[in-house]
Phi, psi and omega in degrees: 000141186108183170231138184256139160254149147295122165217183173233113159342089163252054138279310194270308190075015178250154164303157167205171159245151187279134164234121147231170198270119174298147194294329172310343193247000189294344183278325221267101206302326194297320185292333179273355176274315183304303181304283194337279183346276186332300188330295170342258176345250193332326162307310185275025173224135180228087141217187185327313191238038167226160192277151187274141179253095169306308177188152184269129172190206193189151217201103162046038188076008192259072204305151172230121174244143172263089196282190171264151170276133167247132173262091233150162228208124195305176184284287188296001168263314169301354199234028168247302180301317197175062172342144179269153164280170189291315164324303210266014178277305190302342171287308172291335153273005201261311203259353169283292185019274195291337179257331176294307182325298166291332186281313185302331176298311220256029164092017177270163167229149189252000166060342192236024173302137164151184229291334151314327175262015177266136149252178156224130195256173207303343210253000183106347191266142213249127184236131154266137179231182150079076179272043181285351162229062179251149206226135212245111183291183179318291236272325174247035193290311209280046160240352181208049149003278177333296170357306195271091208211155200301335166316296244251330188235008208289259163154123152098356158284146213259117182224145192103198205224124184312310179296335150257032185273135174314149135326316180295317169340294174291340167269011163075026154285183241228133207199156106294178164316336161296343183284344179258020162278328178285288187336298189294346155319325179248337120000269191288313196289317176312321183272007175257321181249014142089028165195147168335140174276309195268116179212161176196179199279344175231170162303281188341316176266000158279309196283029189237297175333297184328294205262020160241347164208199194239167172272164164284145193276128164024290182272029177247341212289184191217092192290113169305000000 
């Protein structure tokens, strides 16, 4: 969510990228929440393999958030341009892992895994960014008060990208940290066999597939 720039510090002298919330949409309280909200939320987590939050503002009324720049390339360019081999699917699911591990320690769920929100950067090293629909489970809800907004918390509202939705997920149940398991699950599978396990001809029929048959399995797939 947002529109992103490439700029240069110049205290610092280094790249970041800019995310702002188009001005048209700067009323629609939900959206505006979800962009705080993500900053919050991402700012407290330090690690390696998550993308970094420099800093939270405003620009002629426009809210911004400033990350670090990956220099690099999405997860979904790498697996259209030059699908990975099995060392390097196994490299790269090894470290969302490892940034999924921290955000669930510190009670988050990021609801939007796949492969547009992976990046990889020149050196092998792996970022999840665009926590803009991450859900605080209870128990750490009271550390971003604000957080507990009609987005975050509603029952039967639908937030994330269909083809890599939990079953509960697509019905707008009640969800946890498996949900970003299933995702990285579909994934895992989109980087061995270079397509979705579950498709169909509508969203219906995909948010129908999970909880009604199984997908085929990965190593029957045929890479184009």
């Amino acid at each position: 969510m947002g529109e992103v720039y490439l700029a240069r510090d110049t205290e610092l002298g280094r790249l970041v990228a800019l995310k702002f919330l188009p001005a048209d949409v700067s009323s629609d309280r939900q959206r505006m929440q979800r962009f705080t909200n993500e900053a919050k939320i991402v700012s407290s987590l330090n690690h390696p393999n998550i993308l970094t939050i420099f800093e939270v503002g405003e620009i002629d009324g426009t809210r911004f958030i400033a990350t670090e720049y990956v220099d690099g390339i999405t997860l979904r360019q790498h697996i259209n341009d030059n699908p990975p081999e099995l060392k390097s699917i196994c490299d790269i699911a090894l470290q969302i892992c490892n940034a999924l591990e921290a955000a669930h320690s510190a009670g988050i769920v990021h609801r939007d895994i796949k492969p547009e929100n992976i990046m990889l950067r020149k050196d092998g090293i792996v970022k999840v960014l665009d926590f803009g629909l991450a859900k605080l489970s209870q128990e750490n809800s009271s550390l971003f008060p604000e957080a507990e907004t009609l987005a975050f918390t509603e029952p039967g509202l639908v937030f994330g990208t269909i083809s890599y939705m939990s079953p509960e997920q697509a019905r707008g149940q009640k969800i946890d940290q498996r949900t970003d398991i299933f995702s990285l699950g579909v994934v895992l599978y989109e980087m061995i066999a270079v397509r979705i396990p579950f498709e169909g001809a509508t969203a219906s029929d995909i948010l129908v597939c999970p909880g009604s048959r199984a997908g085929a399995p990965a190593a029957s797939a045929t890479r184009g």
